[in-house]
N, C-alpha and C positions, 0 to 999 in steps of 0.2 A: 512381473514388475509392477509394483501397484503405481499411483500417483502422484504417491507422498514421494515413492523411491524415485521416481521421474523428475518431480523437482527440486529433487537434495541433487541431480544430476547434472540438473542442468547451470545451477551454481557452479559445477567448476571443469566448463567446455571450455574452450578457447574464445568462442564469442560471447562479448556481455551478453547477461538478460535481460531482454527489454520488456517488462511488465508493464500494459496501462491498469488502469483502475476504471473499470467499471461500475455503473452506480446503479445497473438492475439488467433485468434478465437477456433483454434486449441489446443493450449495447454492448456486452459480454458476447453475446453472437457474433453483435459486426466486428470485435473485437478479433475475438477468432475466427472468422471467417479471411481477414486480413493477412492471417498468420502467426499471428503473435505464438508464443510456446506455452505458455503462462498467464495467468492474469491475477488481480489480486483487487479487492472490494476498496473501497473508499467510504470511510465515513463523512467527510462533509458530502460529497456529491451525495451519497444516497441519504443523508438527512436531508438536503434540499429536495429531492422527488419528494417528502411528506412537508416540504413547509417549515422545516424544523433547522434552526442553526447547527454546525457541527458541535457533537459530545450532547446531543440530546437524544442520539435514538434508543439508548437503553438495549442491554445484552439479548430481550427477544428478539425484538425487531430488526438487532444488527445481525444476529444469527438463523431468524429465518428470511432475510434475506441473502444474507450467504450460501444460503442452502436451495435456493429460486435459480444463482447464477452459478451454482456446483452443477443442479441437474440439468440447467439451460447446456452446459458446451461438456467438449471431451477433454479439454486441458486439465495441467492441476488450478487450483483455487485457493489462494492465501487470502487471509482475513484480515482488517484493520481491526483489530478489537479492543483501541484503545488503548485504556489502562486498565484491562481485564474486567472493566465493569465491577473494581473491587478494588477498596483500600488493602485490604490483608490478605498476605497467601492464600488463606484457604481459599478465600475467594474466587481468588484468579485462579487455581486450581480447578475448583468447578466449570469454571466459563471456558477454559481450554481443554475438559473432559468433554463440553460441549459439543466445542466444535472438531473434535473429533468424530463424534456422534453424525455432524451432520457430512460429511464426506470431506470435507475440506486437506486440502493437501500442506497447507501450511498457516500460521497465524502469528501477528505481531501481539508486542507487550510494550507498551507507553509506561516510560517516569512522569509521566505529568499526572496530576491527579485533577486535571481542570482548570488548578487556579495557580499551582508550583510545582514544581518539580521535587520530586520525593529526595528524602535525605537518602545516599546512598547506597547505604547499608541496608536499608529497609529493601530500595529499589532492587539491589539484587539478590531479597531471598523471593522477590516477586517474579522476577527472574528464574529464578529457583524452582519454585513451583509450579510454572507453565511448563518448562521443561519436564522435570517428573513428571505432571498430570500427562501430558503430549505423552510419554514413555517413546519416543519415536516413531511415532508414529504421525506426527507432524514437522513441519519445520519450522523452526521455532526462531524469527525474529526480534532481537533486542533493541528498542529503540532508545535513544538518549536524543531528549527532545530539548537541550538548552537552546540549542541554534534558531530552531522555528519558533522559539517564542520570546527571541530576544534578548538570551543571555549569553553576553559571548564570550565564553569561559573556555576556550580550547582546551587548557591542562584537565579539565574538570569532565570534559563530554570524552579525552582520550581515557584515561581512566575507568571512567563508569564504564564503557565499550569494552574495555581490559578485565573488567571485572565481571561483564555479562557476559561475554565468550567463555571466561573459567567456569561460571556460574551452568554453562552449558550449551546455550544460545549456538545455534546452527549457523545461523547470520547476524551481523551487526549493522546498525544504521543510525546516522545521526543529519537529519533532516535539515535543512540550511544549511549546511555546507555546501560553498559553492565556489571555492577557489582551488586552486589544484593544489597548493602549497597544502595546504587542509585537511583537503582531501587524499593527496600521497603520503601526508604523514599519520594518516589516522589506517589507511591501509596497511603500513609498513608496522604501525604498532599493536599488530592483532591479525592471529594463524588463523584465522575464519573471515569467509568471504564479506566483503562490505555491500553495501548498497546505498546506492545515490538518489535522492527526489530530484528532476527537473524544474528545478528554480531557473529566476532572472540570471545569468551570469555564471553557470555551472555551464565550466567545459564540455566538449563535442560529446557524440558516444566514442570516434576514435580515440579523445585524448585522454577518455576515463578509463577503455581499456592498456594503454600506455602507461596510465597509473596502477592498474592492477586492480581494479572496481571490480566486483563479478555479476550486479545487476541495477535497472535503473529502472524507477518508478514515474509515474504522474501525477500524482495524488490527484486532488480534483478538480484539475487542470481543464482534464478535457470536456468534463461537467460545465463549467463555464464557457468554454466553447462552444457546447451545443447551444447553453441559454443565449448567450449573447445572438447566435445568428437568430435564433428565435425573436430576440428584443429588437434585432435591426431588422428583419421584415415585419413585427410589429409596431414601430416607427414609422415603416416606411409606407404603409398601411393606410396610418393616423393622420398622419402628417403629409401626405401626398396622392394618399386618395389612389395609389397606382399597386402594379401587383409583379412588381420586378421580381418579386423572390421566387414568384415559381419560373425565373429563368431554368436555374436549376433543379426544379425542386424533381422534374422528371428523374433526373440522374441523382441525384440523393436518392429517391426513392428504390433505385437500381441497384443502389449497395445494399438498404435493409431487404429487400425481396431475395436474392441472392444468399445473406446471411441467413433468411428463415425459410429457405426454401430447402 
């Protein structure tokens, strides 16, 4: 059973999947090392490790860091890769032959192109050809990005989601969704598994598996996380002259030693 076949499996167990997004090699450890079954890359968080706002690291950079946190752990490994790092199918075809190439067990496909969301019909031969290029040998997430970027077109992100699951898409996902009415009806209108971002105000994991959700993400959630406590013992530093952070920082340490041990 390879890893690809592992995580088209674990889509449809009776426990959601709860994927974080790791943003390099390391915390993909402590990740797994936690438990997790799965994991899956983040482009903002791993454009922030280089200084770079998300949608600037460009398909090498995104893809050989996928391939740092493929051979970092033993889970499978899905890819944010955007909007294929390509306006036109071919394109995206390439970039999903890629990351085949580099072990990866599963990869998304963004309608945004940056700056809009692609006409639909374009979006799902893009759709189209991640699938092909993938030949199954990955799992292939369709995202429909109206939600996270402010447009709040429900009839229009249920649809595109209807039409990249026919299109072939393994999984479906539409990022900002965070009401369950929303969210059970965007389940209900599409035979392949969904998945959910952890936003502000998106129901429990129990109430999503209640909905019928089959897996839930973080995106760069937990990226922020790390920095922030970073910036408040670097506050706390500046501003007080004192060194309360290594109350814990023993036990922090406890979990990465453990993960790379």
């Amino acid at each position: 059973m390879t890893l690809t076949d592992t995580f088209r499996d674990l889509h449809h167990r009776d426990e959601v999947l709860l994927m974080p997004n790791p943003w390099d090699a390391g915390s993909a450890k402590v990740m797994e090392s936690l438990g997790f079954a799965a994991l899956a890359t983040t482009s903002s968080g791993a454009a922030a490790t280089l200084g770079l706002d998300d949608g600037a690291l460009g398909r090498d950079r995104a893809l050989r860091g996928a391939a740092e946190i493929v051979a970092a752990v033993d889970v499978p490994v899905s890819a944010d890769l955007e909007n294929g790092f390509a306006d036109d199918p071919t394109g995206v075809a390439d970039t999903f032959r890629r990351a085949v190439d580099v072990g990866l067990a599963g990869a998304s496909i963004e309608d945004w192109d940056g700056s809009a969301i692609y006409e639909r019909r374009h979006a799902v031969e893009r759709v189209r050809a991640a699938v092909e290029a993938a030949d199954g040998r990955l799992v292939v997430t369709a995202r429909a990005e109206n939600h996270i970027h402010g447009v709040d077109d429900f009839e229009d992100t249920l649809g595109r989601v209807q039409d990249y699951a026919a299109a072939g898409a393994d999984v479906v996902f539409a990022p900002g969704l965070a009401t369950a009415d929303q969210i059970g009806a965007l389940v209900r209108g599409v035979d392949v598994p969904v998945s959910v971002l952890a936003v502000p105000g998106v129901p429990s994991v129990p109430e999503l598996r209640d909905l019928g959700v089959r897996r839930v993400s973080t995106g760069g959630s937990w990226a922020w996380v790390a920095y922030a406590a970073m910036a408040e013992a670097g506050r706390e530093l500046l501003e007080q002259g004192t060194f309360g952070y290594l109350d814990g920082a023993a036990e922090d340490r406890a979990v990465v030693d453990r993960a790379l041990g």
